[in-house]
C-alpha positions in Angstrom: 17.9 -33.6 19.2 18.4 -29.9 18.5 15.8 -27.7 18.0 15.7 -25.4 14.4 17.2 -21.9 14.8 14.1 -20.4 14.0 13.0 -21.8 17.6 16.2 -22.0 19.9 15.8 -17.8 18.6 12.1 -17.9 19.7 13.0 -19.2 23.4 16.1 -17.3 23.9 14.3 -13.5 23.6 11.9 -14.9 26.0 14.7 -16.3 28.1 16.0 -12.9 28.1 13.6 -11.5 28.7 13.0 -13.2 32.0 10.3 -15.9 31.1 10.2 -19.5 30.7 9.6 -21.0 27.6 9.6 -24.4 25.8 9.0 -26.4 22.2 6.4 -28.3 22.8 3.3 -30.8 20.9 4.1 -32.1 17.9 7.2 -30.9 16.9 8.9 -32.2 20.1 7.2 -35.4 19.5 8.5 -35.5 15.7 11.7 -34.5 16.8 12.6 -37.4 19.3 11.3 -39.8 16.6 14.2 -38.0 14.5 11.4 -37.1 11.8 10.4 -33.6 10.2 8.0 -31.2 11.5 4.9 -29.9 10.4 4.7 -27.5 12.7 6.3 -26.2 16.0 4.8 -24.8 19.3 6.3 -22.9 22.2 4.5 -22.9 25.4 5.4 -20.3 28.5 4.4 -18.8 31.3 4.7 -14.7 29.7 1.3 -13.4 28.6 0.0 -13.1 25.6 0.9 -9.0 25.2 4.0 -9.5 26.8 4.7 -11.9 23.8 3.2 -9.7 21.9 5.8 -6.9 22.6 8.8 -8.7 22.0 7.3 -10.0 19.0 6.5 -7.3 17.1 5.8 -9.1 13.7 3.0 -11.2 15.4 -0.7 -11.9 15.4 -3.4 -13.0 18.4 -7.1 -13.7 17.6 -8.4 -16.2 19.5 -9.1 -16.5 23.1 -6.9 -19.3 24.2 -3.7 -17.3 24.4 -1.6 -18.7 21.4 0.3 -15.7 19.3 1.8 -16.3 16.4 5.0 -15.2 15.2 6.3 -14.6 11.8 9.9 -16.2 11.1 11.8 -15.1 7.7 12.2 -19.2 7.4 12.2 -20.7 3.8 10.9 -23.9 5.6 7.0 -23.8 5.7 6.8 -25.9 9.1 8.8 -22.5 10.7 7.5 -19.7 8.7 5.2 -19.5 11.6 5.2 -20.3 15.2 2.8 -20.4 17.6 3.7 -19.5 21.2 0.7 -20.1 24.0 0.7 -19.4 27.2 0.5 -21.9 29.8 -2.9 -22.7 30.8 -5.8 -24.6 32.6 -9.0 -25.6 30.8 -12.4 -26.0 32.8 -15.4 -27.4 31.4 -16.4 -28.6 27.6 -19.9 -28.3 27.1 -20.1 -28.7 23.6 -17.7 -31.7 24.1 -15.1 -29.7 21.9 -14.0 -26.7 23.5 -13.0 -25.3 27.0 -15.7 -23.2 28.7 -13.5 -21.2 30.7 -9.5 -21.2 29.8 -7.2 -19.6 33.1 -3.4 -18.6 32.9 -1.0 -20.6 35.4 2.5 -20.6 36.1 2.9 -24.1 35.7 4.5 -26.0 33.6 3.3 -29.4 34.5 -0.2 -28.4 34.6 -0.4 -27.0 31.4 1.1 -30.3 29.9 -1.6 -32.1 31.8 -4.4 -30.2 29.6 -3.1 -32.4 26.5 -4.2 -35.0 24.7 -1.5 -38.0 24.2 1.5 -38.7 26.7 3.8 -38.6 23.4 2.3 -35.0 22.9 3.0 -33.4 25.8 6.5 -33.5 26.3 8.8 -30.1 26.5 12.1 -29.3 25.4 14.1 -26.1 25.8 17.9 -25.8 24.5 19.0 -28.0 27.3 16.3 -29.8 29.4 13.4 -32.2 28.6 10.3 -31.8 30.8 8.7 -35.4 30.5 6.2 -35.6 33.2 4.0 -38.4 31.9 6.9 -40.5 30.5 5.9 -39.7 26.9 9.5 -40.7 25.8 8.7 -44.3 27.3 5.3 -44.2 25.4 7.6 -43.1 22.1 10.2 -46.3 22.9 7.1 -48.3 23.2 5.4 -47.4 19.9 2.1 -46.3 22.1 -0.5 -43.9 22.1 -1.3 -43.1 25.6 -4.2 -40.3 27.1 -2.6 -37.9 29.5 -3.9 -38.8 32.9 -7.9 -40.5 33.1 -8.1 -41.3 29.6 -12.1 -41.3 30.0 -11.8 -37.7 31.0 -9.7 -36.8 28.4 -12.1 -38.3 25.4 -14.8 -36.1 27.7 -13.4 -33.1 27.4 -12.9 -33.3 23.3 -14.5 -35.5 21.3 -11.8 -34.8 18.2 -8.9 -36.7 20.2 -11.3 -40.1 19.6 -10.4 -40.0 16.3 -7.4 -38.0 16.9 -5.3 -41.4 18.9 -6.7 -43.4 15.5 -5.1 -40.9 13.2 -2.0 -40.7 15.3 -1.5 -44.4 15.9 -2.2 -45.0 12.2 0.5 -41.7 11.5 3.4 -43.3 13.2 2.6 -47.2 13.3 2.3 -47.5 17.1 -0.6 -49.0 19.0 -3.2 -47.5 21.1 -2.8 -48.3 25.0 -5.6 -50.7 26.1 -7.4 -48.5 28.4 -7.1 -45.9 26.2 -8.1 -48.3 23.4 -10.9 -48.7 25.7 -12.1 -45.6 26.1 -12.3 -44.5 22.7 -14.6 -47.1 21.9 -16.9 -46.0 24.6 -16.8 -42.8 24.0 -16.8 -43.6 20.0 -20.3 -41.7 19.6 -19.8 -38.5 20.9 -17.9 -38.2 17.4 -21.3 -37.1 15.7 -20.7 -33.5 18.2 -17.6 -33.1 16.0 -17.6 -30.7 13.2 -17.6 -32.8 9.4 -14.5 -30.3 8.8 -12.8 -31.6 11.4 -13.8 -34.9 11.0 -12.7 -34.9 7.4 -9.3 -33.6 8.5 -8.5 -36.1 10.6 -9.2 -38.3 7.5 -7.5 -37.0 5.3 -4.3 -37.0 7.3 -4.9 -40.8 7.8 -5.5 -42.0 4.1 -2.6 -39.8 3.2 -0.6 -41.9 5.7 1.8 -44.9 5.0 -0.5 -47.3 7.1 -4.2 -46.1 6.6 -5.3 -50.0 6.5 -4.2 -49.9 10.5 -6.3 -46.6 10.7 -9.6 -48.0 9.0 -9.3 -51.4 10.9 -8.9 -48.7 14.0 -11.8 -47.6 13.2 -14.0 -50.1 12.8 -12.7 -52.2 15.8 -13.4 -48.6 18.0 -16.8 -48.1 16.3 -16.1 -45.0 14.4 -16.0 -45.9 11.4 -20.1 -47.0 11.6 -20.4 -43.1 12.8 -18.6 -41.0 10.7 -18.3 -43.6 7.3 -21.5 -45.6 7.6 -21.2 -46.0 3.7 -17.7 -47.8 4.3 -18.7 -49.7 7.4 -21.8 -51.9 5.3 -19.4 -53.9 3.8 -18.0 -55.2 6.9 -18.6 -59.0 6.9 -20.3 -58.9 3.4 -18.8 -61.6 1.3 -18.6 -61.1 -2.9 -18.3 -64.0 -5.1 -16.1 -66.8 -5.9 -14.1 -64.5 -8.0 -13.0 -62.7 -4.6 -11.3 -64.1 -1.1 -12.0 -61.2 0.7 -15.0 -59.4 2.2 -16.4 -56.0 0.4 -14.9 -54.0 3.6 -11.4 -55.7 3.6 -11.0 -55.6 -0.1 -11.6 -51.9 0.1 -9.3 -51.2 2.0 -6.5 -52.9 0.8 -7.0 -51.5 -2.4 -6.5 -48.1 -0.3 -3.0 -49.5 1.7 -1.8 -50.6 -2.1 -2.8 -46.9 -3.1 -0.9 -45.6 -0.4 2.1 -47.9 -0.5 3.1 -46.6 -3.8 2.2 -43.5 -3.3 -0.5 -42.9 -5.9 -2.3 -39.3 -4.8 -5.0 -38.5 -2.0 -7.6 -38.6 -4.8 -6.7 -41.7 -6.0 -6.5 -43.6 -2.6 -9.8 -42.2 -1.4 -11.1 -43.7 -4.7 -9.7 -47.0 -3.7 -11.2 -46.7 -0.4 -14.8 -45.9 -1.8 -14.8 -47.6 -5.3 -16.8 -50.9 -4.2 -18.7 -49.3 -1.4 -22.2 -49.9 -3.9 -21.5 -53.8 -3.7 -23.9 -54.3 0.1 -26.4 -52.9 -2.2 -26.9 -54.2 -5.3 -25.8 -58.1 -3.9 -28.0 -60.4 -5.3 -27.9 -64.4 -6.1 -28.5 -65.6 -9.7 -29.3 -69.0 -9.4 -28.2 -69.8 -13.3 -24.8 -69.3 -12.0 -25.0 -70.2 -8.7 -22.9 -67.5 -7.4 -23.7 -63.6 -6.2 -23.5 -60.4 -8.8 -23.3 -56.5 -8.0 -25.1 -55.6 -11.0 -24.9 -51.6 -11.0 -22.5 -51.5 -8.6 -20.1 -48.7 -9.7 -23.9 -46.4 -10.6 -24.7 -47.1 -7.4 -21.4 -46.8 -5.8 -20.9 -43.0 -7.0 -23.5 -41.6 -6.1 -23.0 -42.8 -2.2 -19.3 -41.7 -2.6 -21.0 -38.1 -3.8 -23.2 -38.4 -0.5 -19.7 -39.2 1.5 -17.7 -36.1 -0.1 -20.5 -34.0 0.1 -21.1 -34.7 4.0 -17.5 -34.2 4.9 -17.4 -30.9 2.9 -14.5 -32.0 0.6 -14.4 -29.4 -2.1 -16.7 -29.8 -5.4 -13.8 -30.6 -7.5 -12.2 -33.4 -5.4 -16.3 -34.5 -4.9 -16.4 -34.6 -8.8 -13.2 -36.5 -9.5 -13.6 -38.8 -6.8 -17.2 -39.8 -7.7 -16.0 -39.8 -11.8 -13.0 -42.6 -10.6 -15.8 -44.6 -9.0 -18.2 -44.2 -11.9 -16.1 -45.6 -14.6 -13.4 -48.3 -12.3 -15.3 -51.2 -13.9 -14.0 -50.6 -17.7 -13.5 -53.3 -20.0 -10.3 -54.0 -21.5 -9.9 -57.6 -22.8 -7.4 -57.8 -25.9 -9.1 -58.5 -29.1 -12.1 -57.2 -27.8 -11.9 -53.6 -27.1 -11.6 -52.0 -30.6 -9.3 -48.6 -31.5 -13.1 -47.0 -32.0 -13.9 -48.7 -28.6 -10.4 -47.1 -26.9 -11.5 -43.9 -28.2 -14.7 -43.5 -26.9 -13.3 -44.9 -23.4 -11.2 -42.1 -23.9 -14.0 -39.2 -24.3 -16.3 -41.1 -21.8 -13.5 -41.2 -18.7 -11.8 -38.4 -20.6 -8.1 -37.8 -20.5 -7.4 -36.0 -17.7 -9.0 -39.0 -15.4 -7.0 -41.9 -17.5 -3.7 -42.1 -15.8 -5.5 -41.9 -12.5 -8.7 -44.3 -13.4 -5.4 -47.3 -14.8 -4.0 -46.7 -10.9 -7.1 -47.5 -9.4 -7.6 -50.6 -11.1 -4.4 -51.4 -10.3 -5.1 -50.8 -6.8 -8.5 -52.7 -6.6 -6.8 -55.4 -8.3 -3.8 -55.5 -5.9 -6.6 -55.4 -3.1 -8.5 -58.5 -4.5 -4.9 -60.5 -4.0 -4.5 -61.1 -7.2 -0.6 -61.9 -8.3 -0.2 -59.3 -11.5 -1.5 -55.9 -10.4 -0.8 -55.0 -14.4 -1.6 -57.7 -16.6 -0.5 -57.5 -19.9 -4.1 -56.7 -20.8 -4.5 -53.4 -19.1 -0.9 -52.8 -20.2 -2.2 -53.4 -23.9 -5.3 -50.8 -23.1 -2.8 -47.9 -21.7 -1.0 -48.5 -25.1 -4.5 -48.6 -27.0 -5.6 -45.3 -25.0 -2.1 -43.3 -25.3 -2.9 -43.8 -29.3 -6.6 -42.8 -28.9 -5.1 -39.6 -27.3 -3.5 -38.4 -30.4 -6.9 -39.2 -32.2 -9.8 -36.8 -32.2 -12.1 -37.4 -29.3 -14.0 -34.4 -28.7 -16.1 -31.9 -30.8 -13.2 -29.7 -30.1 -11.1 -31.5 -32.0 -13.0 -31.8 -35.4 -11.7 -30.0 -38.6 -14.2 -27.6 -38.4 -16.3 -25.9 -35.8 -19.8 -23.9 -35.8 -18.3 -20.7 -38.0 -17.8 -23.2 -40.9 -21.3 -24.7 -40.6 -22.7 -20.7 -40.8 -20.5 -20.3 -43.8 -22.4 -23.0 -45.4 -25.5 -20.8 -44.8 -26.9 -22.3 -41.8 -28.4 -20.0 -38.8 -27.0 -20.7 -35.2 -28.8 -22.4 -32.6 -29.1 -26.2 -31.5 -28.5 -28.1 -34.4 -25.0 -27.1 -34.7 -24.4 -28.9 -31.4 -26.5 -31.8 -33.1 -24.9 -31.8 -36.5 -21.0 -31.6 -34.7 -21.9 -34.3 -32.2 -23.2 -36.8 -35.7 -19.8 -36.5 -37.0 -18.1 -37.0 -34.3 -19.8 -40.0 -33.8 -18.4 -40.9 -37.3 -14.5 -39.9 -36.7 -14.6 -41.8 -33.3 -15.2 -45.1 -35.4 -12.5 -44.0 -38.3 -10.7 -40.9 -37.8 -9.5 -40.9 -41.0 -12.8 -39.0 -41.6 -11.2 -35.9 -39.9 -10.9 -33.5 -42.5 -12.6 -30.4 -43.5 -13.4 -31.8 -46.7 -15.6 -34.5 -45.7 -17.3 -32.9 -42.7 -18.2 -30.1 -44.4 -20.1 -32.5 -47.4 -21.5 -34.4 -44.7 -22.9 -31.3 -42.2 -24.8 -30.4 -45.7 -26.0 -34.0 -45.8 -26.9 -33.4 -42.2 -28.1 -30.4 -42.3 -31.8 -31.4 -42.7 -32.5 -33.7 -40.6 -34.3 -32.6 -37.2 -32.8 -32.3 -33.2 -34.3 -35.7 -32.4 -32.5 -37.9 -35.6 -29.2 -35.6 -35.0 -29.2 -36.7 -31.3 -29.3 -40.0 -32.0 -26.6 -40.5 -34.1 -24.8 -38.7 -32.0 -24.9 -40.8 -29.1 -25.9 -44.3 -30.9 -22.3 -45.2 -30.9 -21.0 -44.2 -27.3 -24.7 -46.4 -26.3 -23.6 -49.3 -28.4 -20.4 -49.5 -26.8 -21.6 -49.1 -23.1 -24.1 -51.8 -23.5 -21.7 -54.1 -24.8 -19.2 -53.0 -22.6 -22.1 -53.6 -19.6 -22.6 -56.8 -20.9 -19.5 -58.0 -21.4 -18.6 -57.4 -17.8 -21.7 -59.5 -16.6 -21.0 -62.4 -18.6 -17.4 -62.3 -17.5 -17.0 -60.9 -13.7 -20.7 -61.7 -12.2 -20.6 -58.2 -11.2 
């Protein structure tokens, strides 16, 4: 239980320099659980320009007395410290922040201002300053509110989905009255930032347990508030092709994601890739069972709506929406074609493959099936790896737009036209890559107009989505 150098140097120039100081949070927390940092925090009773004077490579701007000093650590979690004066907090208004912050002298009461018992424990080189047995609450795998729980969901809304995050973080349960109160308190949530809100999620899909978190959620009520997409499949059953319910298979395709580690993309993927299914349910009476026709169309465009709301950046909106779009491919042996492979290959493209075979997997794994890689899919990531060496793109034709002006023709549109036809000839044999050939056929090409150019462009990669479409319907009722 020692504390890093980078700290225990921290505390002792404001031990000698007459103050009291402490680790405190997190850190402390992590520490007792004998697992790494993120971050570490010192709490003491000097002020923040007296900290500021013996720290000279430091910064403070913000009004709630923390400084931050600058370590020369290599460790991230200690290149920066943040030291914060003790402190009181009086009224939260905007159910977030204190109205009016005042110094004390305290210890005790400044550890009362925080959120979780396990949180608010303090630790200098030799003494541990426990005054709401948080070390009991670590021994007992519980997440406990400091004091009147009610009063501390009351002053910031954040810690509601905070003791989920936390609980789901570390495995441990959330004390009944606590459990309690975030569930009454569950919709002062909407007063939180979709920043913050997103934060808190991200931490808990990225945990080892987010399963826990989302069933959290949904038991507390916050999952209706903040992911009201997710929460419709709650108690929505599928077909007989499936033994769970839309919401549980969801998110065990996340907590398979996350137990081997696939990335935050990927698992958030898992978690939204079905979410269309409440939607597009509808009976067919020829088969006397339910389908989801449209299901992954549908399905993207409310994970867009989710990513976009939560202010996730436009590329992780773009991947994340892609994954969902194209989950539902087809890939039966002996019936997905080397031309087929190849134009799953430049519909998905290949950047998204590796990443689009994981979540399969994962949804797979979360509708309890026993192979999560059938031999199949296996024989599609061995189709696909080939189809990668294979043109796919307009890039990767023998010749480009300079060749088609050599040949006399003036820039504009129909290049794009003219390149798009033949590639929709080398996807089906690629043996027609060469200059040679292209080149006869672009003057074979050459005058037809937009419309007829467009056409044959895309007639293949239509062909092949139909049947693709098709195929799925006759075979999954989905």
């Amino acid at each position: 239980m020692t504390l890093p150098p980078e700290v225990q140097s921290a505390l002792k120039i404001l031990h000698d320099a007459g103050f009291a100081a402490y680790g405190v949070g997190g850190g402390v927390r992590d520490l007792l659980l004998n697992k790494k940092p993120k971050d570490w925090d010192v709490t003491t009773n000097a002020k923040p320009e007296e900290i500021q004077k013996l720290f000279p490579k430091s910064f403070y701007a913000n009004q709630f007395g923390t400084v931050t000093i600058l370590t020369t650590s290599e460790d991230p979690s200690l290149k920066e410290i943040e030291i914060t004066t003790y402190r009181s907090e009086k009224g939260y208004s905007d159910q977030r922040h204190p109205d009016e912050i005042a110094f004390v002298s305290n210890l005790e009461e400044d550890l009362a201002r925080r959120d979780f018992t396990i949180n608010a424990i303090a630790l200098d080189e030799e003494t541990v300053v426990d005054p709401f047995d948080g070390q009991a609450d670590l021994a007992g795998k519980l997440v406990r509110a400091v004091g009147n729980p009610k009063e501390r969901f009351a002053e910031d809304a954040l810690r509601l989905l905070r003791a989920v995050r936390l609980a789901t973080e570390l495995n441990f349960e959330i004390e009944p009255k606590t459990l309690a109160a975030v569930t009454q308190y569950a919709p002062a949530i909407t007063a939180v930032s979709h920043e913050r809100v997103r934060d808190e999620l991200i931490k808990l899909v990225k945990s080892d347990y987010p399963e826990k978190g989302m069933n959290l959620l949904k038991e507390t009520g916050l999952l209706a508030l903040i992911l009201p997409e997710v929460a419709e499949g709650i108690a929505v059953g599928q077909n007989r092709h499936h033994i769970y319910t839309v919401f549980e298979h969801n998110i065990k395709s996340l907590q398979y994601a996350a137990t081997y580690k696939y990335p935050f993309h990927v698992r958030l993927a898992a978690l939204l890739h079905d979410i269309g299914k409440p939607r597009t349910k509808r009976f067919d009476k020829k088969i006397n069972d339910y389908t989801f026709y449209a299901h992954d169309i549908v399905g993207s465009r409310m994970a867009e709506k989710v990513l976009k709301r939560l202010k996730f950046s436009k590329k992780m909106t773009d991947t994340i929406t892609h994954l969902v779009r194209h989950h539902m491919f087809y890939y039966d042996v002996g019936k997905v074609t080397e031309a087929g492979a190849r134009r799953l290959l430049r519909r998905v493209g290949k950047e998204h493959f590796d990443d689009l075979i994981k979540l399969r997997i994962a949804e797979r794994k979360g509708s309890g099936v026993p192979k999560a890689e059938p031999y199949r899919l296996r024989h599609l990531q061995f189709m696909v790896e080939k189809a990668a060496q294979e043109p796919i793109s307009v890039k990767e034709l023998k010749i480009t737009g300079r060749h088609l002006q050599e040949l006399g023709m003036k820039a504009g549109p129909i290049f794009g036209g003219i390149l798009n036809a033949l590639l929709a000839e080398v996807l089906e044999d690629p043996i027609k890559n060469t200059k040679e050939y292209l080149l006869k056929r672009a003057v074979e090409l050459k005058d037809k107009n937009p419309d007829e150019l467009k056409k044959l462009g895309e007639v293949a990669a239509q062909e092949e989505e139909l049947k693709r479409e098709e195929d799925i319907k006759k075979k999954y009722r989905v």
